[in-house]
C-alpha positions in Angstrom: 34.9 8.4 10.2 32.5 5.6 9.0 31.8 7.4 5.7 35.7 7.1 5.3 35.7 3.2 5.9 32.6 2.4 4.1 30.9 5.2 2.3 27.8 3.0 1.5 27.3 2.7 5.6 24.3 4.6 7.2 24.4 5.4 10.9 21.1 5.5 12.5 20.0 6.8 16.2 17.4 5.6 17.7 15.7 8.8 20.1 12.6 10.1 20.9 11.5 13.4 21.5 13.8 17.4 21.3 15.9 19.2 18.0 16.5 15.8 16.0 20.1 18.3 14.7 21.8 17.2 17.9 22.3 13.6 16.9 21.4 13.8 12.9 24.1 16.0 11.3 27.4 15.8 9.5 29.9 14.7 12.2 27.2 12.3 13.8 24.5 10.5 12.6 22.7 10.1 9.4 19.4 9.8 10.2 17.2 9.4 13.6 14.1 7.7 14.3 11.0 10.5 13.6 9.0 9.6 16.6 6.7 13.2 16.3 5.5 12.5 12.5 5.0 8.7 14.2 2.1 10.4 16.9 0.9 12.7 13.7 0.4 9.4 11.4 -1.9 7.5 13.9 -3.8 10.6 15.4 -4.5 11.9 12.1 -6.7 8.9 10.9 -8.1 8.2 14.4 -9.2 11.3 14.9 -10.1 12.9 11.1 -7.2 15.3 11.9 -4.8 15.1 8.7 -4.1 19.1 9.6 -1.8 17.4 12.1 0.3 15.5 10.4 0.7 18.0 7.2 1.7 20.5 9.8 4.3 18.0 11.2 5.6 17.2 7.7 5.8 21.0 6.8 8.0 21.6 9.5 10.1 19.2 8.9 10.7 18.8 5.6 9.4 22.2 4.3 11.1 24.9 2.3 10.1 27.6 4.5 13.5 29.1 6.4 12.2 28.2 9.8 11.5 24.2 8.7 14.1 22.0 10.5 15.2 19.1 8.8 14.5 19.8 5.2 17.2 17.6 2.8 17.4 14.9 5.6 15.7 11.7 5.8 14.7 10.0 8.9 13.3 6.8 9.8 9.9 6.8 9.4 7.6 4.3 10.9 3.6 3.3 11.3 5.4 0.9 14.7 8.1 -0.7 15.9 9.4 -2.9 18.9 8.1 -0.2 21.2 5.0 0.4 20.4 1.6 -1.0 19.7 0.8 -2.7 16.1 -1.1 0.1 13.6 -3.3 -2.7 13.3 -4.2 -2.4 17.0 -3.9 1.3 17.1 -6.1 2.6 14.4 -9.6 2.7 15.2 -11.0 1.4 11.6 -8.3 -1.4 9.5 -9.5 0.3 6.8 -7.4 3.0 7.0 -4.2 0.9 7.2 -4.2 1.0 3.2 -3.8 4.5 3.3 -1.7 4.9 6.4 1.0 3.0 4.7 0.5 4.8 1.6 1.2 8.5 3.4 4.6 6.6 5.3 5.7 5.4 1.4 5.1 8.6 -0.1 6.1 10.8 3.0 10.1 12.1 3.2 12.3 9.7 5.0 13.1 6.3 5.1 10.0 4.2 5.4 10.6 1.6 7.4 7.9 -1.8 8.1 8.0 -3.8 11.4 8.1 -7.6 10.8 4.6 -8.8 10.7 2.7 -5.5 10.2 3.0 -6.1 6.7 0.1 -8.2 7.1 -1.9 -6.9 9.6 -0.3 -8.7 13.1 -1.8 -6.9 16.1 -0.5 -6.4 19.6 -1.0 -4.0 22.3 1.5 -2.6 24.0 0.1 -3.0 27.4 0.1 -6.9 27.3 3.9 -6.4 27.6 7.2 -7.2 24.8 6.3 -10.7 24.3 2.7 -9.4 22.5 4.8 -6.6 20.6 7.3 -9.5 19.3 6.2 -12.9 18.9 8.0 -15.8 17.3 6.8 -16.5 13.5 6.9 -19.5 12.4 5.0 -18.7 8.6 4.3 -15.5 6.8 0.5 -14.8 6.4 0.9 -12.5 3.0 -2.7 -10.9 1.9 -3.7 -8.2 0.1 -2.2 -6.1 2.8 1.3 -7.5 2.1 0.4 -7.0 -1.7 -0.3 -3.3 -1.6 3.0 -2.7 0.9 5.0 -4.3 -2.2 3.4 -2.1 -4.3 4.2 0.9 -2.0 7.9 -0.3 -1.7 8.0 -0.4 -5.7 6.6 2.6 -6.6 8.9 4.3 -3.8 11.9 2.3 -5.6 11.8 3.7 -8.6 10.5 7.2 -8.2 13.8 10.0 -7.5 10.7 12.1 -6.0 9.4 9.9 -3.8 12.6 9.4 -2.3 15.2 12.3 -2.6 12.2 15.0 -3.2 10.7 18.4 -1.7 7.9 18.6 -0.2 4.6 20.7 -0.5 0.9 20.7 1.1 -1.1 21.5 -1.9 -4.5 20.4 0.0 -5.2 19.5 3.6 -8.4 18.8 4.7 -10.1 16.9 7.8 -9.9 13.5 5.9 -7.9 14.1 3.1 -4.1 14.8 2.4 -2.5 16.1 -1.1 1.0 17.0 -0.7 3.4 17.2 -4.1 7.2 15.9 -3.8 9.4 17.7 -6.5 13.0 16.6 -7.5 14.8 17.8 -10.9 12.8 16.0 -13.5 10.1 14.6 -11.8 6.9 15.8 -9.8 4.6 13.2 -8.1 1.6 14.0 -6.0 0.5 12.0 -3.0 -3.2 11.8 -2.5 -4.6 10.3 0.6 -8.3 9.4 1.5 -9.2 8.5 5.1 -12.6 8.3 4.9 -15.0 6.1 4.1 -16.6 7.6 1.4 -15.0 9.0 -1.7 -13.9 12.5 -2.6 -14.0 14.9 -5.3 -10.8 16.9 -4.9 -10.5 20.7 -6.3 -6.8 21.6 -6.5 -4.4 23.0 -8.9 -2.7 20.1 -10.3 -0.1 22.1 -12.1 -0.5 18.9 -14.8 -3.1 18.1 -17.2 -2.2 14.6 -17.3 -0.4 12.0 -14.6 0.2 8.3 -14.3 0.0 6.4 -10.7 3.5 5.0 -10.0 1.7 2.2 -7.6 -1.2 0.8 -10.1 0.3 2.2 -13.6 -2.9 4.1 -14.4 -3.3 6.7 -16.5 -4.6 9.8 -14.3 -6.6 12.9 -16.6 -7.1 15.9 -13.9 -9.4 17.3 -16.3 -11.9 14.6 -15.5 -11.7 15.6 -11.8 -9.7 13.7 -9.1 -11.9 11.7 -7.1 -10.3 10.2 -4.6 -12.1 6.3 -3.4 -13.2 5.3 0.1 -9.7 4.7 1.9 -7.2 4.8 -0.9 -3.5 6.3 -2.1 -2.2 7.6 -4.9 1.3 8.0 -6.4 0.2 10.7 -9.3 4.0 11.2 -11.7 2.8 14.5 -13.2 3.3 14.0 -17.3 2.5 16.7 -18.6 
């Protein structure tokens, strides 16, 4: 019925937990809020786990049969007005750089709580009022910066936002997952560590440019990947 009035207008639910189908579907809503890749994204990095959120993002978005929500494209989120700041909730800030780069290049709707952009903390514990505090001026830094970046790279990439998705490596610390739509390939390369790492995959590509930084990418150099970064690789050719 809304599609009829206004076929620009998006429906969202906000739920938590069970078969996201039952509210997210044709005769309901369009998307819902993906609260289990929202546990995978913090406990990955706190805990040197990325396993569990590749896992999470295979089965939803996978092209196995068995994958659930594959074509659909929920609200993804680092926090909200529920939950403690990422700031507060990662164990090192280092890793928000690349936390925010996996929720740009993940499927779904990235979505950024006001003030997270650059770095506001609050604990969830110290009740609503910490969680959502009156602003009076924006305190952009290099973390705001890199989010733009994110946000533009994500804008004008038909992968990063209508595409496939595929673990091509998984390891304690690192995440390489490819997002495939006609036309384009991109690969998204995450670091959480603190040192940097040579990466050995099948790049399918000789050659790729970073949609965030615009830089020219040669995989038969090698692919190391620095302390804590993200990377948008557009497979050329």
């Amino acid at each position: 019925l809304a599609n009829s009035i206004k076929p620009e207008f998006a429906l969202m639910g906000e739920t938590l937990h069970g078969d996201y189908n039952r509210w997210m579907n044709d005769r309901a809503c369009h998307a819902v809020t993906n609260y289990e890749c929202y546990k995978g994204l913090y406990s990955s990095f706190n805990s040197a786990n990325m396993h569990e959120i590749a896992y999470s993002l295979n089965r939803q978005f996978g092209s196995e049969q068995w994958c659930l929500y594959t074509g659909r494209h929920l609200l993804s989120f680092l926090d909200n007005h529920d939950v403690s700041r990422i700031a507060t909730v990662l164990t090192d800030k280092a890793m928000l750089r690349p936390a925010y780069g996996l929720l740009f290049g993940m499927p779904g709707v990235p979505a950024v709580y006001y003030g997270s952009e650059w770095g506001l903390e609050g604990d969830k514990k110290n009740g609503d009022a910490t969680l959502r505090p009156a602003i009076e001026k924006p305190q952009e830094n290099e973390l705001t910066e890199w989010i733009s970046a994110l946000a533009k790279a994500r804008a004008e990439s038909p992968a990063l936002r209508w595409g496939s998705y595929h673990n091509v490596m998984v390891q304690p610390r690192q995440l390489i997952f490819e997002r495939r739509v006609d036309g384009e390939r991109v690969l998204v390369a995450i670091n959480a560590d603190g040192n940097p790492f040579d990466a050995h995959f099948d790049a399918g590509c000789g050659r790729a440019v970073d949609l965030i930084t615009g830089a020219d990418h040669d995989f038969g150099g090698g692919s190391t990947l620095e302390p804590y970064s993200c990377h948008f690789w557009k497979c050329e050719r």
